[in-house]
DRENDO-1510 file (C-alpha; in Angstrom, 1 decimal, always signed):
<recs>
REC; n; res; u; v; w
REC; 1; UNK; -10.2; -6.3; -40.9 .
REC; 2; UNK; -11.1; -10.0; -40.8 .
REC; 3; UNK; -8.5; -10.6; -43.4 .
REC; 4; UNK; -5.6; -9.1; -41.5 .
REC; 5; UNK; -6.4; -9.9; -38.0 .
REC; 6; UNK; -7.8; -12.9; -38.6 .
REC; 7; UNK; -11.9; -14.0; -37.1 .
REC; 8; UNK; -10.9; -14.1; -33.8 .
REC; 9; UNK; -8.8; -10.8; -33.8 .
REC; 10; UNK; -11.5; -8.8; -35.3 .
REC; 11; UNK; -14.2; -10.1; -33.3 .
REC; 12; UNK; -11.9; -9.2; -30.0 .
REC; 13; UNK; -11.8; -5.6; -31.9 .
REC; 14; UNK; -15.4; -5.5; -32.4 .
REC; 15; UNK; -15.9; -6.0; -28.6 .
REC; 16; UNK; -13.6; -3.6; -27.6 .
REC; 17; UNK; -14.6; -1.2; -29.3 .
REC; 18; UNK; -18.1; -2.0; -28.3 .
REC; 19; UNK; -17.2; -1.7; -24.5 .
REC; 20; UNK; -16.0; +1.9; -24.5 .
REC; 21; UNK; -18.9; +4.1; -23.3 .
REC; 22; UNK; -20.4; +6.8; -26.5 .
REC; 23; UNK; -19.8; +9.3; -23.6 .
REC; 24; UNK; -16.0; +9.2; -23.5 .
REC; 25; UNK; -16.0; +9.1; -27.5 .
REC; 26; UNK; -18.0; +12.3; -28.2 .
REC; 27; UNK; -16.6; +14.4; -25.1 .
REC; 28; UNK; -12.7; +14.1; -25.0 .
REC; 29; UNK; -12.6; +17.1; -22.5 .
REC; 30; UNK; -14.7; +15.7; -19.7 .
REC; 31; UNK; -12.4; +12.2; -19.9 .
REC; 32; UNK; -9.1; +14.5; -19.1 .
REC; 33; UNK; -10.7; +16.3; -16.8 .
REC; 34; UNK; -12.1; +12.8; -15.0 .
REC; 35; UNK; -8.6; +11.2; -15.9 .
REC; 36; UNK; -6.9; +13.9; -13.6 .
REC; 37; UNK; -9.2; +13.5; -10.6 .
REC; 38; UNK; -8.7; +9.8; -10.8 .
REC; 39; UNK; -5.1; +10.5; -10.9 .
REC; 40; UNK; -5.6; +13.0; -7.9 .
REC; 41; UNK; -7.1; +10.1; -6.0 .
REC; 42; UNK; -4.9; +7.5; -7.1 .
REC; 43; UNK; -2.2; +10.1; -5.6 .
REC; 44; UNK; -4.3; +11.1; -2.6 .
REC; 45; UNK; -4.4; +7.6; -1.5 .
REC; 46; UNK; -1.0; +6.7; -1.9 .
REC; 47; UNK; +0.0; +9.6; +0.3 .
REC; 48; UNK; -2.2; +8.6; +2.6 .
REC; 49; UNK; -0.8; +4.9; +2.7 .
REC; 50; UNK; +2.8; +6.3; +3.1 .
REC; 51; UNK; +1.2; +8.4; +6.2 .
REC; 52; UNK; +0.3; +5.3; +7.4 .
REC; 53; UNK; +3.7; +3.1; +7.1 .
REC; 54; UNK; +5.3; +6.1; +8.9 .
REC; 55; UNK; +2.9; +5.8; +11.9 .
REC; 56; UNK; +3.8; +2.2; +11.5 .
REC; 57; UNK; +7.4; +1.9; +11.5 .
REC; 58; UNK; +7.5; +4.9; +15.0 .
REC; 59; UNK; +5.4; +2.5; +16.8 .
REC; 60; UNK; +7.7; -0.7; +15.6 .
REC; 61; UNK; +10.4; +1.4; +16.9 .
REC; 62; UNK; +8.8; +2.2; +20.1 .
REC; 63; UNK; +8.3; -1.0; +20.4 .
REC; 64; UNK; +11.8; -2.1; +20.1 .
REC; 65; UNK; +12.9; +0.4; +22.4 .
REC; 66; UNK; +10.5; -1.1; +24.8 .
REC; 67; UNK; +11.7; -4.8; +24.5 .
REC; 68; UNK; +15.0; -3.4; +25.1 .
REC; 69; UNK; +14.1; -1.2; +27.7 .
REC; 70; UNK; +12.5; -4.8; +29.3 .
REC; 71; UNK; +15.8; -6.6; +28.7 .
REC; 72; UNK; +17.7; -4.4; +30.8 .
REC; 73; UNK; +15.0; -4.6; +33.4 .
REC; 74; UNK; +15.2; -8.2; +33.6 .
REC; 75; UNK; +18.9; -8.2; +33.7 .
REC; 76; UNK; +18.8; -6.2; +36.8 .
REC; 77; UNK; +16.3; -8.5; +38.3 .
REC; 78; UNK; +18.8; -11.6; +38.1 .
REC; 79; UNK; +21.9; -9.5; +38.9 .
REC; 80; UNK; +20.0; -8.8; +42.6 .
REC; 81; UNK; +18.8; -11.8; +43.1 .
REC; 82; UNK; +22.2; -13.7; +42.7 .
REC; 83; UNK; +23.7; -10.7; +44.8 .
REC; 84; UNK; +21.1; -11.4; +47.5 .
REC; 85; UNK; +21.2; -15.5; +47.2 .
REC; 86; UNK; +22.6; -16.8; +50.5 .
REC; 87; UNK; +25.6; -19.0; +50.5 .
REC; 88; UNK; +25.1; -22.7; +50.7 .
</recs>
């Protein structure tokens, strides 16, 4: 290995393979079946963040509703108080 990969490359090898739990080696079944509830959770979550940018985006819609809702408040308020100003 060291003479195609070179010293460094089969030491990175080495450590690798070194680094993957005897567990997952010797029972291939329980790693699927723990790869699909990490995939279930991975999914899970990501619905659950979608859930909450929905919620998210309604109330930044309320919201701009609101501020325009205010606008036209505040328009009213200077249309009646230059009706009611009193000539000079």
């Amino acid at each position: 290995m060291g003479s195609l990969l070179g010293r460094v490359g089969s030491i990175q090898i080495i450590a690798f393979v070194l680094r993957i739990p005897i567990i997952l080696i010797r029972s291939p079944k329980k790693l699927k079946s723990k790869w699909k509830m990490w995939q279930e959770l991975r999914d899970a979550r990501k619905v659950e963040r979608l859930k909450r940018q929905k919620r998210i985006k309604a109330f930044e819609e309320k919201i701009a509703e609101y501020k325009k809702e205010i606008k036209k408040t505040k328009a009213q308020i200077r249309r009646v108080k230059w009706e009611c100003r009193e000539p000079k």
